[in-house]
N, C-alpha and C positions, 0 to 999 in steps of 0.2 A: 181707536178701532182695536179690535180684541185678537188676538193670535189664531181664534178658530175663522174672524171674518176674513181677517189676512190671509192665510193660508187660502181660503177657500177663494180670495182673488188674483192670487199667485197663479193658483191652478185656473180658475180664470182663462188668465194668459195664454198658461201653455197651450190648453185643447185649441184657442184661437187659433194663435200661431200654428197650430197643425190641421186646422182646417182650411185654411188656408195654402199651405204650401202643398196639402195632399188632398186633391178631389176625391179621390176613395174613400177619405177618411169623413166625409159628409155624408155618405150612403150604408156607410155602416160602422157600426158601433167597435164590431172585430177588431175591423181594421184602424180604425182610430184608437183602442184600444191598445196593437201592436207596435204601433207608430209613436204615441208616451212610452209606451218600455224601454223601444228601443233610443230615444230622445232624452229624456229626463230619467231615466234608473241605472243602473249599474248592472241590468238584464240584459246579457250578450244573448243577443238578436241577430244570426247572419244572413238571416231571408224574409222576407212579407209573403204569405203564400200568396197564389191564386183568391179571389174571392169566390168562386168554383171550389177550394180546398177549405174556405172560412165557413162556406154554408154549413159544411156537414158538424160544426162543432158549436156546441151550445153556447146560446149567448149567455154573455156574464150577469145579465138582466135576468135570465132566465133561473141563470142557477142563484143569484142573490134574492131574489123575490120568492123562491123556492124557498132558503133559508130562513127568510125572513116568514115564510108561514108557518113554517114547521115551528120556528122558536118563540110565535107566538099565540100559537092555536094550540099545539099538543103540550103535553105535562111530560116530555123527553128530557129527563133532567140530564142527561150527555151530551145534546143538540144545542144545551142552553151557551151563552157568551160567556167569562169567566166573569167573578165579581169586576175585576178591576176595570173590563170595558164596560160594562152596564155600568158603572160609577159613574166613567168618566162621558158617554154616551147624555145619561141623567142632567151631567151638569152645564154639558153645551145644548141641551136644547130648548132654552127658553132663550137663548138671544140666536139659536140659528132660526125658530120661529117668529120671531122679530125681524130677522134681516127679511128670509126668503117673504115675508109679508108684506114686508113695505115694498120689494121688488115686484111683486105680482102684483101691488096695487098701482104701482105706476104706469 
């Protein structure tokens, strides 16, 4: 198994293990979102707001899916990712399309 599959069943685990221990974090992305920072990063996190306080702020979906139009619909060459992640993007995606495949066909 390759260190990008690894990784990505590492990570796996954690979101489990935190959907699990936190109901909130099954209803919304935010707050599961807040819940790995504060868990697995080095992100001093003193408080989980309200999910009353999470509505008002954009989801990470929203602004990643955003990015990902801009940088691939318009000719923004400032918008663009540096060579070194489009490299390194390039070279793990013929076997994450391999994994995520065989998992969707199961």
């Amino acid at each position: 198994m390759s260190q990008v599959i690894q990784e990505f069943e590492s990570f796996k685990e954690k979101i489990r293990f935190l959907l699990h221990k936190y109901p909130s974090a099954r209803d919304s992305d935010k707050m599961l979102h807040l819940h790995f920072l504060k868990h697995f990063t080095d992100v001093e996190i003193n408080f989980i707001p309200s999910f009353e306080v999470l509505k008002t702020i954009p989801s990470t979906d929203t602004i990643a899916r955003t990015k990902r139009h801009i940088q691939n619909t318009e000719l923004d060459s400032l918008a663009q990712p540096s060579h070194k992640v489009k490299e390194s993007r390039k070279k793990a995606e013929p076997e994450c399309r391999e994994y995520f495949g065989k998992i969707n066909r199961s």
